[in-house]
Structure formats: C-alpha cells, structure tokens
N, C-alpha and C positions, 0 to 999 in steps of 0.2 A: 543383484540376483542373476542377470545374463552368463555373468561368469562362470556361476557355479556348476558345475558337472553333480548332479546329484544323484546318488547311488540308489537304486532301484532293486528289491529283494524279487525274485520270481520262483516260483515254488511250482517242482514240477507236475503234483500233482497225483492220479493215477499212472503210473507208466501203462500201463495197456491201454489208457486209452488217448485222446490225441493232445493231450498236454503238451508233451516233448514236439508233436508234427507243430502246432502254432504258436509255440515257442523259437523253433527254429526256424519257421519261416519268417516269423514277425523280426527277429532278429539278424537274417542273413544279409542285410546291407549294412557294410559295410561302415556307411555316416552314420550307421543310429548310434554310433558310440560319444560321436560328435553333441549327440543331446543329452545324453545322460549315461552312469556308468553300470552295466547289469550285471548284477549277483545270481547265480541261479543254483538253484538248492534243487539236487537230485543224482543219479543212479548214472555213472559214466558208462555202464550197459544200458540203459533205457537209451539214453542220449541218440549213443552207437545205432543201436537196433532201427531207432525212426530217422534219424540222420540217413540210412542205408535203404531207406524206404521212397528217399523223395528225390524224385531226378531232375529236377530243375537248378538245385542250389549246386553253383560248382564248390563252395567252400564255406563250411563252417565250424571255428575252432575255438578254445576255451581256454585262458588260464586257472590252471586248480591253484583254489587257495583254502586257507584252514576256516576260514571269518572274513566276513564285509570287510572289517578292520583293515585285511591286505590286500581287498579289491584296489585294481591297477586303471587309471585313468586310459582311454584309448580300448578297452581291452572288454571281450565277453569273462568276463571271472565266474568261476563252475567251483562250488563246496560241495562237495563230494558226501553223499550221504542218503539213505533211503536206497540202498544197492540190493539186487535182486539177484536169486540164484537163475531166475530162467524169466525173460520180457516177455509177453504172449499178448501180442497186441489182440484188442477184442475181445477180452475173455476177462472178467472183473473175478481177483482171485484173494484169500486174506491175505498173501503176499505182497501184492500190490497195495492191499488194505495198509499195510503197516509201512509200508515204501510212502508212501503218500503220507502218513500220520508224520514220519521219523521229519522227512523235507520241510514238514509245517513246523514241527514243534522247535530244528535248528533253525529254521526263518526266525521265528519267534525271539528265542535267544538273543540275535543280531539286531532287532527291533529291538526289543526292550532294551539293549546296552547302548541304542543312539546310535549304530550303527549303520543303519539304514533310512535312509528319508522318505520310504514309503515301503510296501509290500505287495505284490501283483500274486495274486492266487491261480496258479491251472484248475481244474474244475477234479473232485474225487470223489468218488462214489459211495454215497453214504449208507452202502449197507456194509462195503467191506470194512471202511474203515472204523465199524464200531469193534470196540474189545473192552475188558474190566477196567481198563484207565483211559480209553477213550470212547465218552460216553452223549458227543453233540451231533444234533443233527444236520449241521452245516457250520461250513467257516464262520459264518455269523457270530452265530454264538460258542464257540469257540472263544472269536477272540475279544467279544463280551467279557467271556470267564477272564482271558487270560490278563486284560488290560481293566478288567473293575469300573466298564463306562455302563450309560446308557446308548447300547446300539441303536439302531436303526437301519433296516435295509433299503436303498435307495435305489433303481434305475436309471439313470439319467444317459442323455443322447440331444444331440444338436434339436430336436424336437420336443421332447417335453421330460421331466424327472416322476418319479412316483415314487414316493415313500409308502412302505405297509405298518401295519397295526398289528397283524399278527403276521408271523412268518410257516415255518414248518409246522405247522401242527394240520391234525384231521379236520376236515370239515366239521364233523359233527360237535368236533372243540369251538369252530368259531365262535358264536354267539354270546356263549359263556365267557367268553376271553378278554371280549369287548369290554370297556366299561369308561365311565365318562372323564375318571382320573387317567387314565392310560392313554384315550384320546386326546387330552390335554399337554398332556407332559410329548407326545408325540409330533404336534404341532408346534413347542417349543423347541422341540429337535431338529425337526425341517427347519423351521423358519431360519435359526444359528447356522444350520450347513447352507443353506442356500445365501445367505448372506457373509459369511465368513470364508465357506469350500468352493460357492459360485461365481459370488462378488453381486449376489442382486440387492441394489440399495434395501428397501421393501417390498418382499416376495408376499404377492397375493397366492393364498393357496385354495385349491379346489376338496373340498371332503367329500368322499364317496359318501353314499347309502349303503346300508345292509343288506336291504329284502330290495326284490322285485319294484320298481315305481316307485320306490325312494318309500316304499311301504302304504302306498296310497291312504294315507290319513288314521293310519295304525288297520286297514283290513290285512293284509297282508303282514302283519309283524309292525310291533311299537317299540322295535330298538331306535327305530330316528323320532321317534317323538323324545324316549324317557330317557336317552343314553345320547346319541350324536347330536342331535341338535342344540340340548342343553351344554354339550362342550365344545360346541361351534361358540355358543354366548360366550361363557367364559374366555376362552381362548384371545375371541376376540377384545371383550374390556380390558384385557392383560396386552393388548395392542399389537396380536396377531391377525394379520387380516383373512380372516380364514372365514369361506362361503360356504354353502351348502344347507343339508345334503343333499346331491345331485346320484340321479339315478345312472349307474354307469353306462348303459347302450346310450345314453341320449347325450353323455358327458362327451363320450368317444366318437359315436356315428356322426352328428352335427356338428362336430368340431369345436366342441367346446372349451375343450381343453388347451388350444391354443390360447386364451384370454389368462390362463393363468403359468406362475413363478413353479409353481410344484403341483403334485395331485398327491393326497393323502387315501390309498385305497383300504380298505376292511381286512381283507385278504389276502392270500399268494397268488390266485389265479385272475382276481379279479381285477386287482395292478400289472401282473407280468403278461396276461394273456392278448391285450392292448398296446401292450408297451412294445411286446416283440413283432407283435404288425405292423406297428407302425416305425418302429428302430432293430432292423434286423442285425444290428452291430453295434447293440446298446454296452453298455458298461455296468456292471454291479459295484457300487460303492456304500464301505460300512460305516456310516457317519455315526456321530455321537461320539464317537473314542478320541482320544489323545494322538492316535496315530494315525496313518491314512494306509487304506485298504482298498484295492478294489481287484476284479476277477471281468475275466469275459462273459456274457453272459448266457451262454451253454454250456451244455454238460459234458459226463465225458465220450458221448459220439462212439462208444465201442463197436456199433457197427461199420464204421467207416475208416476205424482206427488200425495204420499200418496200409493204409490204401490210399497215401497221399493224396486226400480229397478234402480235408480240412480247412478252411478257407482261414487264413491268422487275422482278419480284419478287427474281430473285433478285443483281440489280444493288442492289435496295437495301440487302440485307443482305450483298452483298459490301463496300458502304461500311459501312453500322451494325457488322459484324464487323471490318472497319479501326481504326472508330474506338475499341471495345472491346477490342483488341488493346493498341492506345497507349496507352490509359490501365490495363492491366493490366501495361504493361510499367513504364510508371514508377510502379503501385505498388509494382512489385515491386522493381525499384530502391532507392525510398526505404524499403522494409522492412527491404533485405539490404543496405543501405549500411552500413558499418562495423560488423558485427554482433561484438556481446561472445558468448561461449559462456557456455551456461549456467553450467556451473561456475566461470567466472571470476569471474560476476556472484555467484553463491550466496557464491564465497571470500570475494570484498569485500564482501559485506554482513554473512557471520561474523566478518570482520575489526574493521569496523567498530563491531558490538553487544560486541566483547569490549573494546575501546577504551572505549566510553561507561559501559559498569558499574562499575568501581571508583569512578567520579566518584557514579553514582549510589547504590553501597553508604556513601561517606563521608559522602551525604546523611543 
C-alpha cells in the first residue's frame, strides 16, 4: 500500500467563497503530489481569480483532464467544470449555487465509476445551492442519497471524534427526531468507522444527554430515561461499549472526553460547538457509506473570501485524513478477509499434533 499513489477528488466548492484560496494553498508544494495524486473539480475562472489573490505562492499549475480516469501521476489534474460567467468573491450568488452543485455532481460520477479513492469536499453554501433538482441540506446527505448508505456525520481531529444523531435540522425538530432505534443503529455506525476508518481495536464511546443535567432524573425532560438510556442498554448487550448519558458541559469542561474512542452527541451544535474549541483544524468525515468523504471543517468564510486570509490547515488534513482512512479501510479488509475463528484454528492445529505422534512415538 506504500506504493500506491492514490487519487484524491477535491471539489471546488462555492467559488466566491474561499474554497479555491485552501485548495491552492493546501496544494502549492510541490511534494504533496509525492503522496497522493489530486483531481480537482471546478471553474478555471474561479481557480484564476483566487490564484491572483494570493501573494505568497510563486506557482500553481494544473493539468486539465476530461475524468480521474486521465488524472496523471506527479501532477495537480483540474476537470474543468462548474465555470462561471463572472467570480465575485464574497458575495454567495445562484451562480455559484449551481457552480458548486455541477463540481459535486462530476466528483460523484468519477467516485461512483471507481475512479477516485476518496473525495475531499470545499465547503457550499446551502442556501444557493438549493434548486428543483437540488434539494439537500449539506454534503451529507447528499451523498447519503447518492451512494444508498447509512451516513453519519463524524468530526474527528488528533484529540477526540464526535459522531451526531441528528444533523441539519431546527432545533425545535430535535427531540422528535431522537428515538431509541436511531440511537442504536448510530452507535453501530460509530463503533464500525472507528474501528475499520480509525483502526481502534474496541472503541469505548461516550453518549451525550439531551436536556440540561443529563435531564436531572426526568425534571428537566425524560428523553434519557425513556429514549437514551434504554439505547445505551441495548447497544451495549449487542457488544457496543457505549456509556452514558453524560451531561455535555461536564463531559467537555472536566475533560471527560479524553477517557473515550468517540463521543456520540444529540445534536449539530451540541457535537461541533466543543469539537471546534477544542480542534480548530478538525476534519468532517461522512462515514457509514461505501466511500470515504471528508471536507474541512468551516464554511464558506465569504467574508474573508478573495482576501488571502484563509488559513488551508485544515483542508490539508481533510486530505491527509482521506488518505488514512483508505488505507485503514483496506487494512482492514485484508485482515478480516476470510477470517478462521479461533477455535477452528486451535481444533486443527490439535487435530493435526494428534496425527503426527504416533508416527513420532514409533520412531
């Protein structure tokens, strides 16, 4: 697996906003080609426009190709597509809406045909990019619909991962959304990514609470008595080692969260609003699906956008976490390929030693 140069999709994203700046910076040395090889999916105007914005880089160039397929080893490879009559950095417009839709949907293509060994998302802004045929509220789900998994929205950073329960939806949807089959089926998700996409033998995981004080003994709200806790049980007989529920300020403020593999939160704000203080250069990764997905985790920064202040740090470790993803996925593959059980293997090996003796005693 050292050898392999693996082809990375990067999608440009909003062009007005700083997609193309942390793509190109993340991209401007020279060696990253040496680790793997980049496809990137967007607008040779956008490119131009932020390229001409940023005075640091002496040089950044691209071979256009039609498909992955004729993505070139050594080489930044740019599929052309998602092109704009006019870039306006800062300014979120439905042109950019559907620039950003077009670059995702040809990613897509090049992913589903095997083309691609992972897919790195720029961040779009999900009010342009709705229209009558595109109708999700984030990459997520998206590529949910497009690849037929059970997603999951994951964080993870050298410090701690947090999977959610629910993702984009209102507040006032939470509590309704919740339910004790979903919490289950979500902690089967974690636990597989964290052991398959992380490599953790058996990942202990931490479940958030709902309400305030983990619902102080149902005054406060009896979602963790009659809904989380009862799928903490379950989860766990099914031989997931999942704790809780733990009230979030106390899971985070005293550091609790360091004792565990993952954290399973309720919420959007109640997982990412922790996660980004404490990993300011965290990664979004979409587990659950056949493919590997992940994105920086900020937005698209349109106030900063075209003001070369974009910082690509954590664009580069949404690729470096790509690429460690894939190649944890096919270790993991070739470990549980056709696995003997211990016992069957210990049988035949008794079987064996009791075969070989008598020839040895008539020696």
């Amino acid at each position: 697996m050292t050898e392999q140069k693996f082809r990375i999709g990067i999608t440009q994203g909003d062009p007005n906003g700083i997609g193309w700046e942390v793509i190109i910076k993340a991209l401007a040395d020279p060696r990253i080609t040496e680790f793997f090889t980049p496809v990137i999916y967007g607008s040779t105007r956008a490119a131009a426009c932020h390229r001409n914005a940023i005075a640091e880089i002496e040089q950044f160039s691209y071979v256009p190709v039609a498909s992955a397929a004729e993505a070139r080893r050594g080489k930044i490879n740019l599929v052309a597509c998602g092109e704009m009559a006019e870039v306006q950095p800062g300014k979120p417009t439905p042109e950019a809406g559907r620039a950003a839709v077009e670059a995702l949907r040809t990613a897509m293509r090049d992913l589903k045909a095997g083309e691609l060994d992972a897919l790195v998302t720029a961040p779009f802004d999900k009010e342009t990019v709705q229209s009558d045929d595109f109708r999700y509220t984030g990459h997520t789900e998206y590529l949910a619909a497009e690849l037929e998994g059970e997603s999951m929205m994951i964080m993870c950073s050298d410090v701690l991962r947090v999977g959610l329960v629910t993702k984009h939806i209102p507040v006032s949807e939470i509590a309704a959304s919740i339910s004790k089959e979903k919490i289950v089926g979500d902690l089967r998700i974690l636990r597989r990514s964290l052991i398959e996409d992380f490599g953790v033998v058996e990942p202990r995981i931490a479940v958030m609470a709902l309400n305030p004080h983990a619902g102080d003994g149902g005054l406060l709200g009896r979602e963790e008595q009659e809904i989380i806790r009862p799928a903490i049980v379950e989860a766990f007989r099914e031989g997931v080692l999942a704790f809780g529920p733990f009230a979030a300020d106390g899971l985070f403020a005293g550091g609790g969260y360091a004792k565990y593999d993952g954290i399973l939160a309720m919420y959007h704000d109640q997982g990412l609003a922790p996660f980004k203080s404490l990993s300011p250069d965290g990664v979004n990764f979409t587990a659950g699906l056949a493919a590997v997905r992940t994105s920086p985790d900020h937005g698209t920064a349109f106030d900063i956008a075209g003001k070369d202040k974009a910082d690509p740090q954590s664009m580069r470790n949404a690729i470096y976490t790509a690429i460690d993803i894939v190649r944890n996925r096919a270790a993991w593959s070739e470990w549980s390929s056709n696995p003997l059980p211990r016992a069957e293997r210990e049988k035949s090996n008794r079987d064996a030693a009791s075969k070989e003796r008598p020839a040895a005693d008539k020696e």
